[in-house]
N, C-alpha and C positions, 0 to 999 in steps of 0.2 A: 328489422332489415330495411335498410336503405330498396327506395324501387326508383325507374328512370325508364323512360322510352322512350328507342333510337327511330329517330322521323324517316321517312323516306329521304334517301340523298336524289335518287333522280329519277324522272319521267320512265325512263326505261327499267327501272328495279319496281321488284314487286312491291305493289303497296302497303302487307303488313310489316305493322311496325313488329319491333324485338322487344319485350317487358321483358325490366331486368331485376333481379331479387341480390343483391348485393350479400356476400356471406360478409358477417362482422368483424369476424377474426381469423384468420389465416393459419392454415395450420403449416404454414413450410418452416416454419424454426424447427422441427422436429424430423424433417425431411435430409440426407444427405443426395445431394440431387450426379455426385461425381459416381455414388454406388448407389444407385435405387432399384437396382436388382430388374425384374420384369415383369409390371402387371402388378405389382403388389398394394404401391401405395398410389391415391388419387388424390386430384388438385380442388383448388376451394369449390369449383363451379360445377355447372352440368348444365347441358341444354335438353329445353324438356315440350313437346310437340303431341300434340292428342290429334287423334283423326273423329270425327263426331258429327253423322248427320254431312253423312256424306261429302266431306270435305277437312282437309286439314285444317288446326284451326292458327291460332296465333302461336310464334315461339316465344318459352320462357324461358330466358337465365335463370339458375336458381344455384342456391346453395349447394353440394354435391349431401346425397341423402339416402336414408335406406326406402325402399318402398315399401306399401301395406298394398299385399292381394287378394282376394276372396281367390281359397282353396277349388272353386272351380273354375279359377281365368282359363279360356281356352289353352294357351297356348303349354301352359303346363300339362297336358293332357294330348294334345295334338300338333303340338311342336310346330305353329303356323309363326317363323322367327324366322329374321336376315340378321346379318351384320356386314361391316365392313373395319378396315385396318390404316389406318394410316399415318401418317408423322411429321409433325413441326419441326424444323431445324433452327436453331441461330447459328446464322453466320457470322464470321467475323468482326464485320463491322455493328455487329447487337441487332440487327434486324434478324425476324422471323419470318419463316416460307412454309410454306405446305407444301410437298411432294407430290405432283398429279391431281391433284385434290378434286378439279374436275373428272376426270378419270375414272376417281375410283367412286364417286356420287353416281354418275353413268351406270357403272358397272352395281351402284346398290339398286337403282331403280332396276339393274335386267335380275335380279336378283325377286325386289318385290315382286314381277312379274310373270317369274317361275313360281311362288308363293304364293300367287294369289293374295295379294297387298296392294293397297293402293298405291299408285309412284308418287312420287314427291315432285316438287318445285323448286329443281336443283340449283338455280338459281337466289332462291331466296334461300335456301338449306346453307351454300356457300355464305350468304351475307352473315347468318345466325352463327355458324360455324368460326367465322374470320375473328364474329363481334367475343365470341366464347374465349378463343387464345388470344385475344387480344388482352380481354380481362384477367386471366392467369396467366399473363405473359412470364412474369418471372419465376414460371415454374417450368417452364422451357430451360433443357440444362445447357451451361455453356460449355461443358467437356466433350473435345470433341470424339464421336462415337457415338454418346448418348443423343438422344430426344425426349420427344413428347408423343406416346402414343397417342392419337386418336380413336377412339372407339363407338360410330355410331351404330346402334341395336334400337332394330324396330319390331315389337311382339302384339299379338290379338290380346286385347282386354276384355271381351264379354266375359261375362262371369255365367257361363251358359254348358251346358254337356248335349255333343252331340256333334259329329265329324261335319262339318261344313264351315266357310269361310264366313270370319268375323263381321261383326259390321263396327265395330269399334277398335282403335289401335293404340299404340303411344310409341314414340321414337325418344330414345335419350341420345345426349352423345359426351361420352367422358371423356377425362384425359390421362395419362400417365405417365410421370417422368420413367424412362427405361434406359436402360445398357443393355450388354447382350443380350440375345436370346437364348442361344444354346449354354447350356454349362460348358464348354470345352471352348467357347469365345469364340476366335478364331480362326482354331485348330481344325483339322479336318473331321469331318464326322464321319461313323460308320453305316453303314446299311445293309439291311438283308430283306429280299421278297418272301411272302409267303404266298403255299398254294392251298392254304387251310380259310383264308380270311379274303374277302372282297371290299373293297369301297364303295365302289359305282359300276354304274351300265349305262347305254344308251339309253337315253329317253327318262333318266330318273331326273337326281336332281347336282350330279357331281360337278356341273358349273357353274353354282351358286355357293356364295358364304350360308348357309343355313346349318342351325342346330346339328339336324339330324345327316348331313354328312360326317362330324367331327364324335358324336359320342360311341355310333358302333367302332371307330377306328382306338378307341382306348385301351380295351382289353389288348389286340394283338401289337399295339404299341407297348402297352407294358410288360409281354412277353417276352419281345424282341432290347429291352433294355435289358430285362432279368437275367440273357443272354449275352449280355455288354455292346448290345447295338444301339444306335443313339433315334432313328426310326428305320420304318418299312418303306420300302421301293416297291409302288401299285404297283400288279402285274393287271392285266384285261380281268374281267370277269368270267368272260367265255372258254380261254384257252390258258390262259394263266401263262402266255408267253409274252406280251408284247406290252413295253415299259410304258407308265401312267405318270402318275407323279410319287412324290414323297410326300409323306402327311402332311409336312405344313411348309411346303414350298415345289413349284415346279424343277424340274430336273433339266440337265446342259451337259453335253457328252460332244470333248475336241478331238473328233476322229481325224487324222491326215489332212492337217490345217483346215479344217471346215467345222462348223458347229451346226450341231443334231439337238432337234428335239421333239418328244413326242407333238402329236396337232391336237388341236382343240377340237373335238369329234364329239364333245357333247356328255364325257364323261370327269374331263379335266376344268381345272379352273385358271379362267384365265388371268395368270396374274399379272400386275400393272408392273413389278419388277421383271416378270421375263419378256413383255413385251420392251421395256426399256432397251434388256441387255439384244435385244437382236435388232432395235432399229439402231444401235452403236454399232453393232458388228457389220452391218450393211453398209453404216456409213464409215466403215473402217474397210470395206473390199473385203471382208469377210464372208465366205459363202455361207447361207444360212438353209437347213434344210429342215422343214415343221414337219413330219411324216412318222409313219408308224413305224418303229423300234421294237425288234426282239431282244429278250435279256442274252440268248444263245449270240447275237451279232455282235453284242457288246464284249463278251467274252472272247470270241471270236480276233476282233480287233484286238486287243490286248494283245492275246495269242502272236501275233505277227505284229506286233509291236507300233500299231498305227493309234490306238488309244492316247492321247495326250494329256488329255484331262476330265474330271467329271468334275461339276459342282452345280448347287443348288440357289435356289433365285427366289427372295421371298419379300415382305415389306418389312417385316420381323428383325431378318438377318440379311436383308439385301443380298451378297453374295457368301455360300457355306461351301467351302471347300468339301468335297466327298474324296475320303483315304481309303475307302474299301467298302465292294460290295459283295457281300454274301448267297450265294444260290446255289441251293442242292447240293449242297457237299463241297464246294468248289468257292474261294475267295481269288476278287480281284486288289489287288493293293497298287494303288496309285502312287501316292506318298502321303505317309502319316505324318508327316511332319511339318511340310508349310505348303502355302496355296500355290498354285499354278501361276506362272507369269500373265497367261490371257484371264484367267479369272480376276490379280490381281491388280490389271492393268481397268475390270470393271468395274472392280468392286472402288478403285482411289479413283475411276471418274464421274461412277454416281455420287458418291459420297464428297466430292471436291463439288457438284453441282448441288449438292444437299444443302452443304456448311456455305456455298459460294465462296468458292476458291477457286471454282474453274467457272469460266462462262457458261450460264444458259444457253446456249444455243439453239435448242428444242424447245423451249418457254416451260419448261418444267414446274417452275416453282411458281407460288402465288401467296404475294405478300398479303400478309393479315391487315396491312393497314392502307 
């Protein structure tokens, strides 16, 4: 393997350098980058970060790889694990951008910190990250729709048994060419609450990326498919009335020209798409109201015909139209057929700010190079 290390560029950037492990051969001939499905297949590289003796140590480039763990690593046992989501775009002109990139780095560090994880130097985390798509650039697809996931996941490495926080850790961060998320693309997705299954409560850990939010949510996920619903609409913990999110994106409900959505109360996650879509709607003189929603209000509105649209907000799928939702014997149907005008008036100006086709105007994006 070719190795190389990136100097400091300047007085204000952190001083460790990037060591880099060059992969030899590339595996994208075998890659179709216009269908690469979601998550499936991964780019040459990988960025690779040990914490050790209390301090992060240097970032490695490396080839992308399997790892070897002693069957007692903490975190396989006590699920002490973050992650985060995010996506490269090439625009037009063949340059490449990151999506919020600071943002969503921010948001892993509040993440470490509900973990009990050491935070990072987001900062330099950015320069390692930039220098990573830089070197699989061409695995950034050019169709537009698709990307490059980003995936960085940071887990405890002791090889130790016994509930308390590690002293040792390691952060990767991969890539992967994607297209849609949802099997139904674009189409509207369905949904149903249940009063059988919980996500979160106050004071746990529902607004953080961590393991163990996402694997108790699998069973009643795949009940409600078995069912022909594509996910679950959280209801509270407590009363089982009052709307959360959907498994894996926040929720958006266009009552009587205003847009609704639950608040971030400590149970929810907050995500960098639906923060997106409500500073546009602000700055579009759309009223925007973050407050607690009962599923009975939602139905409610329908009822009298002030429901205009629902749809879902993620980094995944950006904007997912919602054609019906399911509760207690009772379905709301929107339109199964195509997205909403206000939805799809956000979904073509994040994505025109993605690809650059429409101005940044919010400084969104951050060039890799």
């Amino acid at each position: 393997m070719n190795q190389s290390t990136i100097p400091q560029k300047s007085k204000n950037q952190d001083s460790s350098p990037i060591k880099i492990e060059h992969q030899t051969e590339s595996r994208i001939q075998s890659v179709d980058l216009d269908n690469p499905g979601f998550g499936n297949v991964f780019a040459d590289h990988m960025l690779n970060i040990t914490y050790k003796n209390n301090q992060w140590q240097q970032p490695l480039i490396e080839p992308f790889r399997e790892l070897s763990l002693s069957p007692a690593t903490a975190t396989i046992h006590y699920g002490q694990t973050v992650f985060e989501g995010m996506k490269a775009f090439r625009g037009q002109n063949g340059e490449v951008k990151i999506f919020r990139l600071h943002d969503h780095l921010n948001r892993l560090n509040n993440s470490c910190s509900r973990m009990c994880i050491p935070q990072l130097d987001t900062e330099l985390l950015s320069r390692a990250l930039k220098k990573l798509i830089t070197i699989d650039r061409k695995w950034v697809p050019e169709k537009y729709g698709n990307a490059l996931y980003i995936r960085p996941i940071i887990f405890a490495t002791d090889a130790s048994l016994g509930v308390k926080p590690a002293k040792t850790y390691q952060l990767l961060v991969i890539t992967s060419p994607v297209g849609a998320y949802y099997d139904e693309g674009f189409d509207p997705v369905n949904l149903t609450t249940t009063d059988e299954y919980i996500r979160a409560t106050e004071g746990g850990s529902g607004y953080v990326k961590t393991a163990c939010n996402y694997g108790p949510t699998l069973l009643p996920a795949q009940k409600a498919k078995e069912k022909g619903f594509t996910q679950i609409l959280w209801l509270d913990a407590h009363e089982h009335k009052y709307i959360e999110e959907v498994g894996t994106m926040n929720i958006f409900f266009k009552i009587d020209g205003e847009l609704h959505t639950p608040p971030l109360d400590g149970s929810i996650l907050g995500g960098i798409t639906r923060d997106s879509v409500i500073r546009l709607a602000s700055q579009w003189d759309i009223p925007v109201h973050q407050r607690r929603i009962t599923i009975n209000e939602i139905f409610e509105a329908d009822h009298n015909n002030k429901l205009e649209e629902i749809f879902g907000t993620g980094t995944a799928a950006v904007i997912s139209p919602v054609g019906s939702i399911h509760h207690n014997g009772k379905t709301i149907v929107t339109d199964r057929e195509q997205i909403g005008p206000f939805a799809q008036k956000l979904y073509e100006t994040i994505t025109g700010i993605q690809y650059s086709t429409l101005e940044d105007t919010n400084q969104w994006m951050s060039s890799i190079d």
